[in-house]
N, C-alpha and C positions, 0 to 999 in steps of 0.2 A: 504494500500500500504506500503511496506519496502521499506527501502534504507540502504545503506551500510556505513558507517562511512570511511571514508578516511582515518583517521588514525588509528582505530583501527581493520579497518574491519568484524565489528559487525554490525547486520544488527537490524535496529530502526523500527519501527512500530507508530510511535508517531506522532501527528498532531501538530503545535505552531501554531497559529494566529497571526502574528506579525502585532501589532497597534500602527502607528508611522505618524503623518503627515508631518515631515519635509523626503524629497522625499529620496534623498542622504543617511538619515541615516537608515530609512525605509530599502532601497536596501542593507545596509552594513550587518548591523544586520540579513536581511534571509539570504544574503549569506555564514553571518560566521555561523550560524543554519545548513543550508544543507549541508555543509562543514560538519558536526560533526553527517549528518545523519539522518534528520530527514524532513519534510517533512512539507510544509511551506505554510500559505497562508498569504495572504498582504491585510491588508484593509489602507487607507489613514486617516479615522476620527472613531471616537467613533459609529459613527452613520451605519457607512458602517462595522464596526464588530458586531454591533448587530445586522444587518439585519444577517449575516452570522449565527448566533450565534442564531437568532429564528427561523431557520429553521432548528434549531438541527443538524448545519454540523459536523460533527465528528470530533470535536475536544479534546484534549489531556488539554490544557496549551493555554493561552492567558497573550502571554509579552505585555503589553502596557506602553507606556507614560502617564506623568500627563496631562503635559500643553497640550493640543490640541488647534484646529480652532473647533469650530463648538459649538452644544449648549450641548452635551455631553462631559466630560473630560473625564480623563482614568479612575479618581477615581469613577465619576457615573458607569462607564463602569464594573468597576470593583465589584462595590457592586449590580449591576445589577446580573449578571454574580453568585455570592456566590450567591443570593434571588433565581435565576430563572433557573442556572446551573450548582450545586451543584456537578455533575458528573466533573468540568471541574477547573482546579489548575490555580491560577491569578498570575502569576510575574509583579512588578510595579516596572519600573525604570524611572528615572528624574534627571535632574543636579540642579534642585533647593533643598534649603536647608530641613531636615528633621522637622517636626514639623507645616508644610501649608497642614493642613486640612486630614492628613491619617487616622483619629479618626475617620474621617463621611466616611468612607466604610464600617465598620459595630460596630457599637460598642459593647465594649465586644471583638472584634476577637483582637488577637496578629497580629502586624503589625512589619515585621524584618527590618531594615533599616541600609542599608552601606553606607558608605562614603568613 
C-alpha cells in the first residue's frame, strides 16, 4: 500500500511497526509517521510485535522503545528481529541514558546513539 507524504507529496510505500507501551506516546509517534507518509502499525508490548513480526507481516522498519511492561524489552525485541529478520531495519529510541545494556543486541553490531 502507498500513501502520500503531506508535505512533500511523495508517495511512500514503507511499513514502520511502531513498538511503544506507554498509550499516549505510542498514538503520537504513528501519527507524526503517517503524517510524513508512511504507513503504520501499533503493537503495545515486545510480545505483540513479535507475534506481528513471525508471521512475516511486511514490514519495512521496527521503531521501538527500551523500557517496556512485559517479559520482552525492545532491546530483546530488537536482536530478535536482526537473528530472525534480517530483511527488516530496527530504530531504538529511549529517554534513558546511553550505555544500559545496547551491547546485548548483538554484539559486534554498531549501535548509533543520540542524545
Amino acid at each position: 500500500m502507498s500513501f502520500r507524504n503531506e508535505y512533500s507529496g511523495e508517495v511512500a510505500s514503507h511499513t514502520l511497526l511502531v513498538v511503544e507501551d506507554d498509550n499516549l506516546t505510542r498514538i503520537d509517534t504513528s501519527e507524526h509517521v503517517r503524517d510524513c507518509g508512511f504507513e503504520v502499525i501499533e503493537a503495545e508490548h515486545a510480545g505483540a510485535a513479535l507475534a506481528l513480526l513471525m508471521k512475516s507481516h511486511p514490514i519495512d522498519l521496527v521503531f521501538t522503545d527500551v523500557q517496556m511492561l512485559g517479559k520482552m524489552d525492545g532491546l530483546d525485541l530488537a536482536k530478535w528481529v536482526l537473528q530472525h529478520r534480517p530483511d527488516v531495519l530496527v530504530m531504538i529510541a529511549s529517554g534513558i541514558w546511553p550505555g544500559h545494556g545496547y551491547e546485548r543486541i548483538v554484539p559486534g553490531r554498531r549501535v548509533y546513539q543520540t542524545l
